[in-house]
C-alpha positions in Angstrom: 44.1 -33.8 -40.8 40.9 -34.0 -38.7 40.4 -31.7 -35.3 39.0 -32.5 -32.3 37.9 -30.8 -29.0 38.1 -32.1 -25.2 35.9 -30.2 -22.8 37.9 -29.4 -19.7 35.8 -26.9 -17.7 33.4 -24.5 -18.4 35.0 -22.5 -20.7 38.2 -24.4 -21.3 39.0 -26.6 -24.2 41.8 -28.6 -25.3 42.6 -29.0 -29.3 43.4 -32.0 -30.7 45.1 -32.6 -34.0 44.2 -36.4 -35.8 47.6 -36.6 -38.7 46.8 -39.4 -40.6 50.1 -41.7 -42.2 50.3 -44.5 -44.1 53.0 -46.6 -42.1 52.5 -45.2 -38.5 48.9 -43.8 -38.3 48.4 -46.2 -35.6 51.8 -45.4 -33.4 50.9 -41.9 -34.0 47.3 -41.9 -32.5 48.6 -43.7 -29.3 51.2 -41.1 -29.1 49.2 -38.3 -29.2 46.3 -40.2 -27.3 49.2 -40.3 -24.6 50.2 -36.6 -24.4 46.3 -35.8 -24.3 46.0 -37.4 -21.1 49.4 -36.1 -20.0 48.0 -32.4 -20.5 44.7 -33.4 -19.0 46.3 -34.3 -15.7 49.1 -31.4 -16.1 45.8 -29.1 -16.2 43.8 -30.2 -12.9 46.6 -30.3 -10.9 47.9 -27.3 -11.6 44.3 -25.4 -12.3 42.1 -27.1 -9.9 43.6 -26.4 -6.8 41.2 -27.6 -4.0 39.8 -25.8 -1.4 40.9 -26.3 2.2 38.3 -25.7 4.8 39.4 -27.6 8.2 38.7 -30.8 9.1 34.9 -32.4 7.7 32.4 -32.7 10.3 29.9 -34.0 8.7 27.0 -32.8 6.2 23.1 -30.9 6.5 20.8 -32.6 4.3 17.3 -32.3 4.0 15.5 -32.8 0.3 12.1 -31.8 1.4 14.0 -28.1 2.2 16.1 -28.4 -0.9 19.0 -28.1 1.9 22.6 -29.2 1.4 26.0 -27.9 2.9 29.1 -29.4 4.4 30.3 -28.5 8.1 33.9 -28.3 9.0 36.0 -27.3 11.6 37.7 -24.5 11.3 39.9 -24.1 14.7 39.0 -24.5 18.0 36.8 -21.4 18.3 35.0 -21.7 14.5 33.1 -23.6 12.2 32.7 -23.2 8.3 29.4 -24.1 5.9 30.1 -24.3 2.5 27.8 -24.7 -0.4 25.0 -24.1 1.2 21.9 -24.7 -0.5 18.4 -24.0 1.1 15.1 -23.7 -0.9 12.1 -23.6 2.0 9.5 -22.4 -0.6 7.6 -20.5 2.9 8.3 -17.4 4.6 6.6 -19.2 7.7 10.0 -21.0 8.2 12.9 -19.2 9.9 15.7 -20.8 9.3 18.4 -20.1 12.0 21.7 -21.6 13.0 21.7 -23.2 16.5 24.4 -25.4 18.7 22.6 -27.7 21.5 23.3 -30.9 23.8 21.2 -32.4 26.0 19.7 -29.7 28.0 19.7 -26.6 25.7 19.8 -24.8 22.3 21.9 -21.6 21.9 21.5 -19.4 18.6 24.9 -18.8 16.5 25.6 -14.2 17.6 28.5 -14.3 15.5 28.1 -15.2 12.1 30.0 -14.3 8.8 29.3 -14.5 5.1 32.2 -14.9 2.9 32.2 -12.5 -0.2 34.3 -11.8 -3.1 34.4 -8.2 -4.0 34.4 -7.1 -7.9 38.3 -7.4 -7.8 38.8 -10.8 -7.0 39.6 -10.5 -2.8 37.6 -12.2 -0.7 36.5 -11.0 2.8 33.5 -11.9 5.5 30.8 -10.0 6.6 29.2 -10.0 9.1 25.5 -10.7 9.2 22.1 -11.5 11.3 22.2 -15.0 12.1 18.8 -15.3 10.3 19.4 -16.9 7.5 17.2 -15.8 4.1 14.8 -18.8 3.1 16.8 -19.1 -0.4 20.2 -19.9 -0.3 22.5 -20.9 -3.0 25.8 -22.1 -2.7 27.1 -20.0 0.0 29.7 -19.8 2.3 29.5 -19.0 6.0 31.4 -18.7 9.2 30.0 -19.1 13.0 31.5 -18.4 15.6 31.0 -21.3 18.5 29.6 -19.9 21.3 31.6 -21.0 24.8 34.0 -24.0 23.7 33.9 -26.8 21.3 33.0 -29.3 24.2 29.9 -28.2 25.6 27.9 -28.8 22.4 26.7 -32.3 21.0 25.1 -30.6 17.3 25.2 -28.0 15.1 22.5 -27.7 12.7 20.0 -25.1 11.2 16.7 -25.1 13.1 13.1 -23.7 11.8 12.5 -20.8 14.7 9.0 -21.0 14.9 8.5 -24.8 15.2 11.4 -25.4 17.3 12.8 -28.7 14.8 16.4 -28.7 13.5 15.7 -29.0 9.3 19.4 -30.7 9.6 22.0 -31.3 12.3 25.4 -32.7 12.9 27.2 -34.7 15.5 30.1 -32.3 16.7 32.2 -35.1 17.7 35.6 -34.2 16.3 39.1 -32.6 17.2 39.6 -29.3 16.3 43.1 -28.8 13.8 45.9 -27.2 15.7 48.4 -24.8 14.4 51.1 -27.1 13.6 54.6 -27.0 14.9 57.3 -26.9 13.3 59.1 -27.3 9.9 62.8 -27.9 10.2 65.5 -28.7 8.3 66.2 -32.6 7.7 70.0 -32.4 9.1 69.6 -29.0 11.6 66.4 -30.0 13.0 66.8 -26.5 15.0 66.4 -24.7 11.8 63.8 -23.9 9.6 65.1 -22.2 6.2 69.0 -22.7 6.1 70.5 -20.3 4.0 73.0 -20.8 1.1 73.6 -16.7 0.6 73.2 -13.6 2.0 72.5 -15.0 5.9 68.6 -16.5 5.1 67.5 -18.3 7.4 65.2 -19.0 10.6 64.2 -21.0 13.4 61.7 -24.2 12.7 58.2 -22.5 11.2 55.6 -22.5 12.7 52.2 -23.1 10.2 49.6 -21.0 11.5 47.0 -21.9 9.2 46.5 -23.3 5.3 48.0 -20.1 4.1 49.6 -18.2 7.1 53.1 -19.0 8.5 55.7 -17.4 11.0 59.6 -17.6 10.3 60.8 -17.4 14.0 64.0 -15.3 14.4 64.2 -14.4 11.0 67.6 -13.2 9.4 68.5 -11.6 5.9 71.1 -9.4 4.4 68.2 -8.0 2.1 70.3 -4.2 1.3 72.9 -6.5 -0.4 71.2 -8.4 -3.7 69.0 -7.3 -6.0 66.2 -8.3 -4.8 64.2 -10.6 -1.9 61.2 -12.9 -1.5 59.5 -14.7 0.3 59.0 -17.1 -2.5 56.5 -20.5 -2.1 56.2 -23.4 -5.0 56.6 -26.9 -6.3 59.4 -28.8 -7.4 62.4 -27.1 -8.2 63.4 -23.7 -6.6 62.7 -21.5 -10.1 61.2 -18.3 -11.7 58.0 -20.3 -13.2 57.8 -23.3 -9.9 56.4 -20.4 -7.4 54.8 -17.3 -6.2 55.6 -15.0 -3.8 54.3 -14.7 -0.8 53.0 -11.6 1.4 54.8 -10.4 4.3 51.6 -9.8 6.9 51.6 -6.0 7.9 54.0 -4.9 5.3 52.6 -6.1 2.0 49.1 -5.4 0.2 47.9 -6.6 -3.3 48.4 -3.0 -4.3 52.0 -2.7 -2.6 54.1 -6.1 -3.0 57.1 -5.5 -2.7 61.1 -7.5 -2.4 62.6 -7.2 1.2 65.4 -4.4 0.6 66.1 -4.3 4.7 68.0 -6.4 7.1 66.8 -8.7 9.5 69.2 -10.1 12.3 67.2 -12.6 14.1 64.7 -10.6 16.0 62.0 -10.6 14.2 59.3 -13.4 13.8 57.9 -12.9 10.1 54.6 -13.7 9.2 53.9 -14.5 5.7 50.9 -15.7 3.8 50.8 -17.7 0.8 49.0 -16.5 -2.8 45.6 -16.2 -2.9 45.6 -19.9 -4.6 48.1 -21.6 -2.5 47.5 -23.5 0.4 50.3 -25.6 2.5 49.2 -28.1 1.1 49.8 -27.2 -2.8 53.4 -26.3 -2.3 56.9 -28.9 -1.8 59.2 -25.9 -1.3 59.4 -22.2 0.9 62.2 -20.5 -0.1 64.1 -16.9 0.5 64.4 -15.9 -3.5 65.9 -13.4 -5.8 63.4 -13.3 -8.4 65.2 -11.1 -11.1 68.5 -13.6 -11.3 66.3 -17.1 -10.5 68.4 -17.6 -7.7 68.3 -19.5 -3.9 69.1 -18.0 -1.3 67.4 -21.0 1.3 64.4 -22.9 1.3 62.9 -25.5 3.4 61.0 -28.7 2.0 57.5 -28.5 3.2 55.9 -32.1 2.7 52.3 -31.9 4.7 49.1 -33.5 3.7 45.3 -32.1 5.0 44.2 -35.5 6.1 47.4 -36.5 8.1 48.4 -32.8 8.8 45.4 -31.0 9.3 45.9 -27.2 10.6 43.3 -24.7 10.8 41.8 -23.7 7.7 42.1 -19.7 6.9 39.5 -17.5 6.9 39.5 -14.2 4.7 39.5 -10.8 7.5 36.5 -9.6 8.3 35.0 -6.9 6.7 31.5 -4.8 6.5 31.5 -4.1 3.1 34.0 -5.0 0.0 37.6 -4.0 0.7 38.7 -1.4 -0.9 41.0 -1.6 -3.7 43.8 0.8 -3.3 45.4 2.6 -6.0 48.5 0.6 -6.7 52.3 2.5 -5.8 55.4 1.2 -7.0 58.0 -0.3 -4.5 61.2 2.2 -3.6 
């Protein structure tokens, strides 16, 4: 029997096993050949989730700064850089980011940095809009000064020679929250429930990860347990994860809705930190412990027909702090 290795990513490898037989080596090889590549696309679809950042402006370029990032829209009041790359080799250069049209240039005031603290959440901080002459791979957020429509370009310009190093044509349409997700044959209805009273009105999708369950209703004192519960494929203990209830939960206090909502109440709820809208077919109300259904809602939406604003970690001024974890009551 001989071995073999596929590289999948850095650090990743898949084993391979080579059985060699006298009447069907050959059937044998194409079969396992087969369930390689099976596992090879079972892995990047379910690993490599992409990134969602808004809809693509366009991209800064320069290779005599080293400079490279992409520009996207993040909502109507904010655009994203990611991977930003700078190498000016000069301290005389100061880098900035700027909006203009015609008649004027305006500096970026409000401009974030998006971090990662040491236990794996991300947040952005805020920082001078002078941006250091080394850059690598970065992330940032601006805020756009005034509205979208006043501005032809948004680049980075060299300060003291008044000369954009790279720019790009702000001639898109922002994404929109997107309204609303409703059930095939009550289109008034978002989640219809098969136990315990789930349910909602159509849901509203705030942004790749955030969405509101208008009029919200649940018997959750009566089963075991509660969730708001987001996936792919069938409704099921290992298709899903479970979503946070905005103001209630934290990564250090998750817990299953144990109270009762009648129809008052607009939930918010944000998706797992590697879940996007776009990764999931299903939202469901779910009782984790017994694998069971209470109501779900297909959720079908693609990024370039269905764009929606892109989320963007809260702000913070330092890494958040990880809180000492409590149990749930």
């Amino acid at each position: 029997m001989k071995t073999g290795y596929i590289s999948l990513t850095s650090g990743h490898w898949l084993q391979l096993d080579y059985r060699s037989e006298s009447r069907h080596g050959g059937k044998s090889s194409l079969m396992a050949l087969r369930s390689c590549l099976v596992l090879l696309l079972f892995y990047f679809v379910n690993v490599s989730t992409l990134e969602y950042y808004g809809i693509k402006i366009g991209t800064l370029r320069n290779q005599s700064y080293g400079l490279y990032g992409e520009v996207w829209l993040v909502n109507k009041t904010h655009l994203q850089i990611t991977n930003l790359q700078m190498s000016l080799l000069s301290d005389d250069i100061q880098p900035s980011f700027y909006f203009s049209d015609s008649e004027k240039f305006e500096r970026t005031k409000d401009l974030f940095a998006i971090k990662t603290a040491h236990h794996g959440v991300r947040y952005s901080q805020p920082i001078e809009n002078s941006l250091p002459t080394e850059v690598n791979r970065e992330n940032f957020v601006v805020r756009i000064p005034g509205n979208l429509k006043q501005w032809q370009y948004f680049g980075i310009v060299a300060e003291d020679k008044w000369f954009y190093l790279s720019a790009v044509s702000l001639n898109k349409v922002y994404p929109e929250p997107l309204c609303c997700l409703s059930d095939r044959i009550e289109p008034n209805r978002g989640i219809v429930g098969l136990f315990y009273n789930a349910g909602s009105d159509p849901i509203v999708v705030l942004d790749s990860k955030t969405l509101v369950l208008p009029k919200f209703t649940f018997d959750g004192t009566k089963p075991p347990d509660g969730w708001i519960y987001a996936g792919v494929g069938k409704v099921d203990q290992s298709s899903g994860k479970k979503a946070f209830v905005v103001g209630r939960d934290t990564e250090s206090h998750h817990c299953a809705i144990h109270e009762d909502y009648h129809g008052n109440t607009d939930l918010v709820v944000r998706l797992a930190d590697d879940q996007t809208v776009f990764d999931i077919t299903y939202l469901s109300v779910f009782c984790f412990q017994y694998s069971v259904d209470f109501g779900h809602i297909p959720v079908r939406l693609d990024p370039s027909r269905n764009p929606v604003p892109a989320y963007v970690p809260p702000v913070s001024h330092g890494p958040l702090r990880q809180e000492p974890f409590f149990p749930c009551p």
